[in-house]
VOPA-749566 format. One record per residue (C-alpha): chain; x negated, y negated, z negated; residue number from 1. Coordinates in Angstrom, 1 decimal. Layout:
# VOPA-749566
('A',(X,Y,Z),NUM)
...
END
This chain:
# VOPA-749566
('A',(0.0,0.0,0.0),1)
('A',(-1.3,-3.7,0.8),2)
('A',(1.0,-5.6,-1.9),3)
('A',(-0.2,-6.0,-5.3),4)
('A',(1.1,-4.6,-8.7),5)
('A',(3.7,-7.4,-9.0),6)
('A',(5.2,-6.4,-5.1),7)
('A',(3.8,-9.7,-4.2),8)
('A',(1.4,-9.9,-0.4),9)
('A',(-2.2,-9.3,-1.2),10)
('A',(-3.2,-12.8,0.0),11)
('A',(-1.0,-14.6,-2.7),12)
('A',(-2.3,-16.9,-5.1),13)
('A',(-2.3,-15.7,-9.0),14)
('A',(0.8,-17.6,-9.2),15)
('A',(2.7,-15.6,-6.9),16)
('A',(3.0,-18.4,-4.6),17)
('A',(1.3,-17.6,-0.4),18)
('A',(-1.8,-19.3,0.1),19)
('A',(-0.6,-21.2,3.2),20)
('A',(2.5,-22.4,1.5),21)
('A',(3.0,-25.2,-1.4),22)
('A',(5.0,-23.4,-5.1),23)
('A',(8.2,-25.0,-3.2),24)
('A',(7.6,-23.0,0.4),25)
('A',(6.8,-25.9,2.3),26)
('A',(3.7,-26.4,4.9),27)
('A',(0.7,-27.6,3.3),28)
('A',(-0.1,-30.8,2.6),29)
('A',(-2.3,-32.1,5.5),30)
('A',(-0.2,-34.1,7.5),31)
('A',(0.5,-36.3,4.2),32)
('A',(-1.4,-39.4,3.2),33)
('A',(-4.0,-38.6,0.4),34)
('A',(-3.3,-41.8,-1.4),35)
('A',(-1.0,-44.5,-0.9),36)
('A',(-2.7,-47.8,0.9),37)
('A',(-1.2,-51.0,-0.8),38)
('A',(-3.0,-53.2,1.2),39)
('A',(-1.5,-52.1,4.0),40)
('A',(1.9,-53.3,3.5),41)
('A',(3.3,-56.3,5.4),42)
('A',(5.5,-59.1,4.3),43)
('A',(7.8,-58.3,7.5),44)
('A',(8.1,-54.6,5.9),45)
('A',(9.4,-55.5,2.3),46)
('A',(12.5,-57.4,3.5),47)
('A',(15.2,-59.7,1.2),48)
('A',(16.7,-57.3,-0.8),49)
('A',(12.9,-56.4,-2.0),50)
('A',(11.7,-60.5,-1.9),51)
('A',(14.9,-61.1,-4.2),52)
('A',(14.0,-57.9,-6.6),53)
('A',(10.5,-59.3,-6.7),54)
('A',(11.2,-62.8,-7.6),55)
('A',(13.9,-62.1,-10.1),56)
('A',(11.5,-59.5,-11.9),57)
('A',(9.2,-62.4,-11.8),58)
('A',(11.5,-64.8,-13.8),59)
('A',(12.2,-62.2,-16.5),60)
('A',(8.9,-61.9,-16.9),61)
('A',(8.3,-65.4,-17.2),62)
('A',(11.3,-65.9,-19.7),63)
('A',(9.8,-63.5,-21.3),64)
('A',(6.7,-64.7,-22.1),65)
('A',(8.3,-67.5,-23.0),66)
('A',(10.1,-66.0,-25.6),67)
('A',(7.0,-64.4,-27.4),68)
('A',(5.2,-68.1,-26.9),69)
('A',(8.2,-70.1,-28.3),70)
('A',(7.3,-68.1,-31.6),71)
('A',(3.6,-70.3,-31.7),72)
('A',(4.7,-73.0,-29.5),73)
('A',(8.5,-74.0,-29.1),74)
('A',(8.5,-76.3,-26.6),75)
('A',(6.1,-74.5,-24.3),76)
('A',(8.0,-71.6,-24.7),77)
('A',(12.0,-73.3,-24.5),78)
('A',(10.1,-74.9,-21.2),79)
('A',(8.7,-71.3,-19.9),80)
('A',(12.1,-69.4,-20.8),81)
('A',(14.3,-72.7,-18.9),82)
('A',(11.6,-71.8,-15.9),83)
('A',(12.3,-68.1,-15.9),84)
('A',(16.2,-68.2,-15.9),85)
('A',(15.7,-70.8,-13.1),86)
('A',(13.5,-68.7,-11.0),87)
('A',(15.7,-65.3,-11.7),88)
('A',(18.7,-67.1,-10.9),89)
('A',(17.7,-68.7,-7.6),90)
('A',(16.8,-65.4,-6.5),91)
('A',(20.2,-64.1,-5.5),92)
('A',(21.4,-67.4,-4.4),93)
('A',(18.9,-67.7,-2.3),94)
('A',(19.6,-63.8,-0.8),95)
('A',(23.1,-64.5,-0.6),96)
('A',(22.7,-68.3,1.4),97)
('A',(20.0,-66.2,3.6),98)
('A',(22.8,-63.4,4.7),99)
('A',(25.2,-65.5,5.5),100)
('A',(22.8,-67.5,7.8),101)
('A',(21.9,-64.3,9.0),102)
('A',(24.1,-61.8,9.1),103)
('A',(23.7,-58.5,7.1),104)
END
């Protein structure tokens, strides 16, 4: 017999898994990317729904830190938390006076 105690092929791994094939049966991994390149993304390929997530993310974060300075400072922080609301709440208003310019 050419299979192994365990009725699996003889060229399986230890793990019982083919040693052509991924745990999950697919192909191996070749044709994939090694690692993702982050440089090469281009401001045409992130869109407005992703320039609106972006720049919303970035007001929280700036209210935010405005919170945790307004503990030391309170005016810098009231001043960095005003800034953050502003910036997070233009970002939809700006998405949604871009669609309708626009279209979808």
């Amino acid at each position: 017999m050419s299979g192994s105690a365990d009725g699996n092929a003889s060229d399986a791994d230890p793990d019982g898994n083919a040693s052509d094939a991924d745990p999950d049966g697919n192909a191996s991994d070749a044709d994939e990317p090694a690692e993702f390149d982050a440089t090469g993304v281009k401001a045409s390929d992130i869109g407005p729904i992703g320039a609106m997530i972006a720049v919303a993310f970035t007001g929280a974060v700036i209210g935010l830190v405005g919170a945790g300075i307004s503990l030391f400072v309170s005016e810098l922080g009231l001043a960095l938390i005003g800034v953050g609301v502003v910036v997070a709440l233009s970002s939809p208003i700006a998405y949604v006076r871009h669609r309708r310019q626009y279209g979808s």
